[in-house]
Structures are given as C-alpha cells and as structure tokens.
Backbone as CSV, one residue per row, in Angstrom:
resi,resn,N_x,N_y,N_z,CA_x,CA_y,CA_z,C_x,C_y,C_z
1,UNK,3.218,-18.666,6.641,3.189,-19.579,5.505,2.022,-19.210,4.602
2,UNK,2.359,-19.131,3.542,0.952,-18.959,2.140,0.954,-19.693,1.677
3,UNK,-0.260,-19.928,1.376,-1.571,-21.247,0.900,-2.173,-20.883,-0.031
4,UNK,-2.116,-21.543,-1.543,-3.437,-20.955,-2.187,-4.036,-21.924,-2.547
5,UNK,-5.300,-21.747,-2.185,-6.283,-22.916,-2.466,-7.357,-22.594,-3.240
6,UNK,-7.632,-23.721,-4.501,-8.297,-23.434,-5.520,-9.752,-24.372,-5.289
7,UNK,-10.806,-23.974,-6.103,-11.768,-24.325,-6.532,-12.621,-24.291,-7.221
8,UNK,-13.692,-24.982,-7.805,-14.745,-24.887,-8.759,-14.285,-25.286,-10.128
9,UNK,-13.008,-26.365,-10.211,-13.109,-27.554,-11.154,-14.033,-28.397,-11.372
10,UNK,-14.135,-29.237,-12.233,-15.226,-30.241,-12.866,-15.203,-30.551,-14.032
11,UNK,-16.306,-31.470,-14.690,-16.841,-31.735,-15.982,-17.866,-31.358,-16.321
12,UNK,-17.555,-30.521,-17.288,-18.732,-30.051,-18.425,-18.766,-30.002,-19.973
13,UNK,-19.668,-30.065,-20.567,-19.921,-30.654,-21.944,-19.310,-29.243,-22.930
14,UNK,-18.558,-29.402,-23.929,-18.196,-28.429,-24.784,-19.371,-27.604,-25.096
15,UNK,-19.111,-26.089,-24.410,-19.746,-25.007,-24.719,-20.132,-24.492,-23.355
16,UNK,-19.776,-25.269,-22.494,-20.312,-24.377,-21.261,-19.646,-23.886,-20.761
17,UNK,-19.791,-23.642,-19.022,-18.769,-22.942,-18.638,-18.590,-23.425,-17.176
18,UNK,-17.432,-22.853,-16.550,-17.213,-22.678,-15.364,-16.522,-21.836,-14.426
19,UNK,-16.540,-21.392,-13.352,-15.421,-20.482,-12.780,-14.520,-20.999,-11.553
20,UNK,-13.676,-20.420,-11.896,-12.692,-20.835,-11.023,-12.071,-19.563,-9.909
21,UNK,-12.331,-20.668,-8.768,-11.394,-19.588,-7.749,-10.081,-19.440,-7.186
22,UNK,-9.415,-19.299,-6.784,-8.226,-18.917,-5.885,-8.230,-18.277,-4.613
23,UNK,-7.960,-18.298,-3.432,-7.946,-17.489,-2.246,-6.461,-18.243,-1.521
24,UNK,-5.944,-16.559,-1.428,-4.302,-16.709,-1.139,-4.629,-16.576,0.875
25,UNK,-4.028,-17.257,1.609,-4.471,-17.079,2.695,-2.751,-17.177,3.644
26,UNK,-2.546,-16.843,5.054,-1.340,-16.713,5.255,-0.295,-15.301,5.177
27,UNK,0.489,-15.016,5.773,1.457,-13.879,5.805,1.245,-13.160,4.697
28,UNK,0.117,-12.510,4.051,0.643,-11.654,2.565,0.751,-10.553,3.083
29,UNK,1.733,-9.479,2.133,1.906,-8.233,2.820,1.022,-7.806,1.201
30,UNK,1.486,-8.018,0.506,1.759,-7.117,-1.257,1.685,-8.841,-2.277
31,UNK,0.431,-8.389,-3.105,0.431,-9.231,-3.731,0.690,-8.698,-5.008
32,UNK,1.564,-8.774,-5.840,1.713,-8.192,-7.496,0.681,-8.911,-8.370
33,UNK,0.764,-10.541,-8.671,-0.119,-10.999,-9.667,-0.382,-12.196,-9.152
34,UNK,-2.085,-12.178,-9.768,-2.361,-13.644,-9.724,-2.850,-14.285,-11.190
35,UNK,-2.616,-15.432,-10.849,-3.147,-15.808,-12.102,-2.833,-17.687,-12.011
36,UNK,-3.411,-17.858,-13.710,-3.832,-19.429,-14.008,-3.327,-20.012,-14.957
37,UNK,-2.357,-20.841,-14.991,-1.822,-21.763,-15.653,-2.420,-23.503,-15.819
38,UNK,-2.061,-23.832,-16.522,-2.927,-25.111,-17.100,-1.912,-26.215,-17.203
39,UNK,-2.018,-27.931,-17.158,-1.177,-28.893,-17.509,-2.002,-29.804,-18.492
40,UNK,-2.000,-30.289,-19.252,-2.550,-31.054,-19.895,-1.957,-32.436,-20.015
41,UNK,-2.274,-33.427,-19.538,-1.726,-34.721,-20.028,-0.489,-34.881,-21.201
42,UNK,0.793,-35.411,-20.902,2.243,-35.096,-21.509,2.230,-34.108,-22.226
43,UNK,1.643,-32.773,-21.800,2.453,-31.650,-22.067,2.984,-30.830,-20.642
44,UNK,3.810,-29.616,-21.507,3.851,-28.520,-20.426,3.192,-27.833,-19.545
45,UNK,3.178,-27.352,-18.370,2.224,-26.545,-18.010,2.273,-24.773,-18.706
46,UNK,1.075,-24.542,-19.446,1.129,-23.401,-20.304,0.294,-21.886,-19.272
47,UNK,0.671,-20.759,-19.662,0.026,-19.848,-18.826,-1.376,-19.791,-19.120
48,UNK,-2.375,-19.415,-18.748,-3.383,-19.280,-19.407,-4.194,-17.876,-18.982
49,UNK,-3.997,-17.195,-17.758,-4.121,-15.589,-17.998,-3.488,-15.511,-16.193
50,UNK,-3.282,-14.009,-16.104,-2.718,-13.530,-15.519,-3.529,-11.791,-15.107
51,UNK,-3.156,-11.658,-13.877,-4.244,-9.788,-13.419,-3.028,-9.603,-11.965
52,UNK,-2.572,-8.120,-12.373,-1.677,-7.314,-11.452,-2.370,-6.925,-10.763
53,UNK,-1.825,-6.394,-9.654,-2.166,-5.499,-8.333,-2.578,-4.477,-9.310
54,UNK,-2.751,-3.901,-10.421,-3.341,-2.547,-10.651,-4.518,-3.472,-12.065
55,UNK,-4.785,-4.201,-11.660,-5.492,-4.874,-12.936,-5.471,-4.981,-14.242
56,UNK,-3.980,-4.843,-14.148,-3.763,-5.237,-15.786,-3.426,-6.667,-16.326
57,UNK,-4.380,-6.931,-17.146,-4.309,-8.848,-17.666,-3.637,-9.174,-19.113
58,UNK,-3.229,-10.386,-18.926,-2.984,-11.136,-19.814,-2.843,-12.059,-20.198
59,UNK,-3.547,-12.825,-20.781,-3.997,-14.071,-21.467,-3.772,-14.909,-22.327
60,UNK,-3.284,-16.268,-22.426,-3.080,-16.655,-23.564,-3.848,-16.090,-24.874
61,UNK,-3.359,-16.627,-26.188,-4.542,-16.462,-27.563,-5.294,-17.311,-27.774
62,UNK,-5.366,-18.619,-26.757,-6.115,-19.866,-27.217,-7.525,-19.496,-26.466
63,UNK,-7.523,-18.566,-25.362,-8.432,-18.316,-24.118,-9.157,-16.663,-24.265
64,UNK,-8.500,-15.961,-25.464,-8.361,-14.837,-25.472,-10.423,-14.464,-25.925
65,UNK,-11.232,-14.105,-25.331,-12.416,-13.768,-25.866,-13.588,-14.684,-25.409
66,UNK,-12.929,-16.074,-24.364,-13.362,-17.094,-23.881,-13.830,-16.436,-22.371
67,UNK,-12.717,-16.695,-21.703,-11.988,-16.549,-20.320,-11.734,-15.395,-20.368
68,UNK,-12.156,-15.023,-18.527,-12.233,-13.726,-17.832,-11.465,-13.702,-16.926
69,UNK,-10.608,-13.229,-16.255,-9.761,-13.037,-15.054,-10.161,-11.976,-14.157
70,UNK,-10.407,-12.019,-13.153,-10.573,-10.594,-12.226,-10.239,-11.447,-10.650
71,UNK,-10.407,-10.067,-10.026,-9.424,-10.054,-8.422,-10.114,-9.282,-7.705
72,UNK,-10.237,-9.824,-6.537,-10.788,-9.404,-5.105,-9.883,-8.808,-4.541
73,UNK,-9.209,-7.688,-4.329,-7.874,-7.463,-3.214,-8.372,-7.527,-1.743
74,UNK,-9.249,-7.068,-2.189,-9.484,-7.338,0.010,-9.782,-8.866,0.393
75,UNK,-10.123,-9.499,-0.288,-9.948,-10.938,-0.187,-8.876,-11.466,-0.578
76,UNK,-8.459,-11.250,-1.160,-6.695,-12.253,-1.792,-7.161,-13.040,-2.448
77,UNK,-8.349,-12.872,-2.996,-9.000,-13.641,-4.081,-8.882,-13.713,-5.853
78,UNK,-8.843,-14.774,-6.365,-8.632,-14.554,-7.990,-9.584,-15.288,-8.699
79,UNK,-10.100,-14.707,-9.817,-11.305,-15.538,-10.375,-10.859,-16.107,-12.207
80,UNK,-11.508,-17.415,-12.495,-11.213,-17.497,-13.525,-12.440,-17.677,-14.175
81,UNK,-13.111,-16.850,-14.726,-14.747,-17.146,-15.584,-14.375,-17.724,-17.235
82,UNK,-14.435,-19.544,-17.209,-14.113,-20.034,-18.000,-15.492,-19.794,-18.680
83,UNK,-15.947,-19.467,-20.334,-17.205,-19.760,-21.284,-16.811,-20.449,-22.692
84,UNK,-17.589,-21.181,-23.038,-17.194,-21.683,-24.574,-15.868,-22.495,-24.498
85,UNK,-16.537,-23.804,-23.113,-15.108,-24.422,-23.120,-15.245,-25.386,-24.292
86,UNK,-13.730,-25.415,-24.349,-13.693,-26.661,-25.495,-13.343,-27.740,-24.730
87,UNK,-12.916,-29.195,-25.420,-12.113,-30.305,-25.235,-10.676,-29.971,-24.940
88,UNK,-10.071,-29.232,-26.244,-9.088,-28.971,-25.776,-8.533,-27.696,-24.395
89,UNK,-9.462,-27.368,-23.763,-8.990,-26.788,-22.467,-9.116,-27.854,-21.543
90,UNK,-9.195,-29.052,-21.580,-9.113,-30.068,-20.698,-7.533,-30.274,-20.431
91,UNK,-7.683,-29.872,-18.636,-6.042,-29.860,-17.896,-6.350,-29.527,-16.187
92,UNK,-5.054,-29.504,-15.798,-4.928,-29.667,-14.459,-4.723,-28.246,-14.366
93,UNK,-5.413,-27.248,-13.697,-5.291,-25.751,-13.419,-4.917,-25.374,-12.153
94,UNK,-3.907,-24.617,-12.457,-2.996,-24.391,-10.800,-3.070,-22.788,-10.921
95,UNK,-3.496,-22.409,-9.927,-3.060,-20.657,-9.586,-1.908,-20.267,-8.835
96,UNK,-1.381,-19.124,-9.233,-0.088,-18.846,-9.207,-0.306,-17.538,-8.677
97,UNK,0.592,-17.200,-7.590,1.017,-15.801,-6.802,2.740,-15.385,-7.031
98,UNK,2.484,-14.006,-7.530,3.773,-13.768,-7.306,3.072,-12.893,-6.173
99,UNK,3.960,-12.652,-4.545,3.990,-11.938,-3.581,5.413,-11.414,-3.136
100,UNK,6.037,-10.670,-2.685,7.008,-10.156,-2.619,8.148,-10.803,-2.989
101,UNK,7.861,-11.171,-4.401,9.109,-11.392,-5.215,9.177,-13.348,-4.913
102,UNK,8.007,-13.346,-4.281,8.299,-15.181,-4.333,7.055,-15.514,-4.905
103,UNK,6.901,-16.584,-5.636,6.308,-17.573,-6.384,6.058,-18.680,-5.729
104,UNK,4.630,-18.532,-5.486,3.612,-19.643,-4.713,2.539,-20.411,-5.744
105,UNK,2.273,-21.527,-5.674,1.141,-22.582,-6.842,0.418,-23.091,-6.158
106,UNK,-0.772,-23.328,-6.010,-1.928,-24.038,-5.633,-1.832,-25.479,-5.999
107,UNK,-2.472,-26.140,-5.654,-2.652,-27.797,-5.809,-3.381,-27.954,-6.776
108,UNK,-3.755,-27.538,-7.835,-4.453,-27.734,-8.916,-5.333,-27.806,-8.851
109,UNK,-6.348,-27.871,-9.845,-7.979,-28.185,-10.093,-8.183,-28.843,-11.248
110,UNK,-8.692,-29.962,-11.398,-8.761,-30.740,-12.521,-10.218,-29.511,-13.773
111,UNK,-10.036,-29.675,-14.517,-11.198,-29.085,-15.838,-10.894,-30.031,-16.761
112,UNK,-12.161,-30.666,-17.144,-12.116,-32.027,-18.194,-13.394,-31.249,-18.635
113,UNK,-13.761,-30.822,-20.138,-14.521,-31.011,-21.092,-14.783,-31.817,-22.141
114,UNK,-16.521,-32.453,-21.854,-16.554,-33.635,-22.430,-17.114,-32.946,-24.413
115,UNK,-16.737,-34.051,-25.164,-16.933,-33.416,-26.525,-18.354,-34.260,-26.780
C-alpha cells in the first residue's frame, strides 16, 4: 500500500515563505512524477507544479518565479519551496504521485497567507 504524507503547512504573512514536503512510503517500484496541486475554498483543485523521474518541471504561471519544486529519489521525497507568498495562494495543498501508471494524493496541507 502507498502513502504520501505531507508536511510543513501553516500561516504566514504575505511575502514570506514556506516549504513543503512529501514522502511517498510503501510498495514503490518506479516513480514517474511528483508534484503539488492546490484547493482553494469553492474552487477547483488547480495544479500548481509538477518534477519527473528525470527532473523535468512544470508549474503553473501564477507560481512561476515564486515556487521551487525538486526531488529526493532515494528518499521518495518531493519538495515545494514556496517564496513571495501571496493571499491569494491561500489553499488546501495535496501531493500527487503518478507510480506505475496509478495516481496516489496525500491528505493535504492547509497554506493560509495572512494579508
């Protein structure tokens, strides 16, 4: 069974920062991508970046020059180095595995930036 469990949500004041983790734990053989999607209060949940097994990323444009993505492979680890948060990145952040063709989500992490 795979587990991904997130951390290093919180509140912080517009302009700072925070990082976020992921660690995929359980049966992995081959992990293709990890990455971080966002929910915001009655909206959708939107992507917000993404890093392959060969480290290639991609990021929303709202996050693009903000937010850093990188990956541990020998850990099954994924990082999200949030800077220059705003208000509006305030949401529920879930990390996402694709592993051999199946799609696994974490339990979220709340990120509230205060204005």
């Amino acid at each position: 069974q795979v587990q991904l469990v997130e951390s290093g949500g919180g509140l912080v004041q517009t302009g700072g920062s925070l990082r976020l983790s992921c660690a995929a734990s359980g049966r992995i053989f081959s992990i293709y991508s990890m990455g971080w999607y966002r929910q915001a209060p009655g909206k959708q949940r939107e992507l917000v970046a993404t890093i392959t097994s060969d480290s290639s990323t991609n990021y929303a444009d709202s996050v693009k020059g903000r937010f850093t993505i990188s990956r541990d492979n020998a850990k099954n680890t994924a990082y999200l180095q949030m800077n220059s948060l705003k208000p509006e990145d305030t949401a529920v952040y879930y990390c996402h595995m694709i592993e051999k063709f199946m799609n696994y989500w974490g339990q979220g992490t709340q990120v509230t930036v205060s204005s």
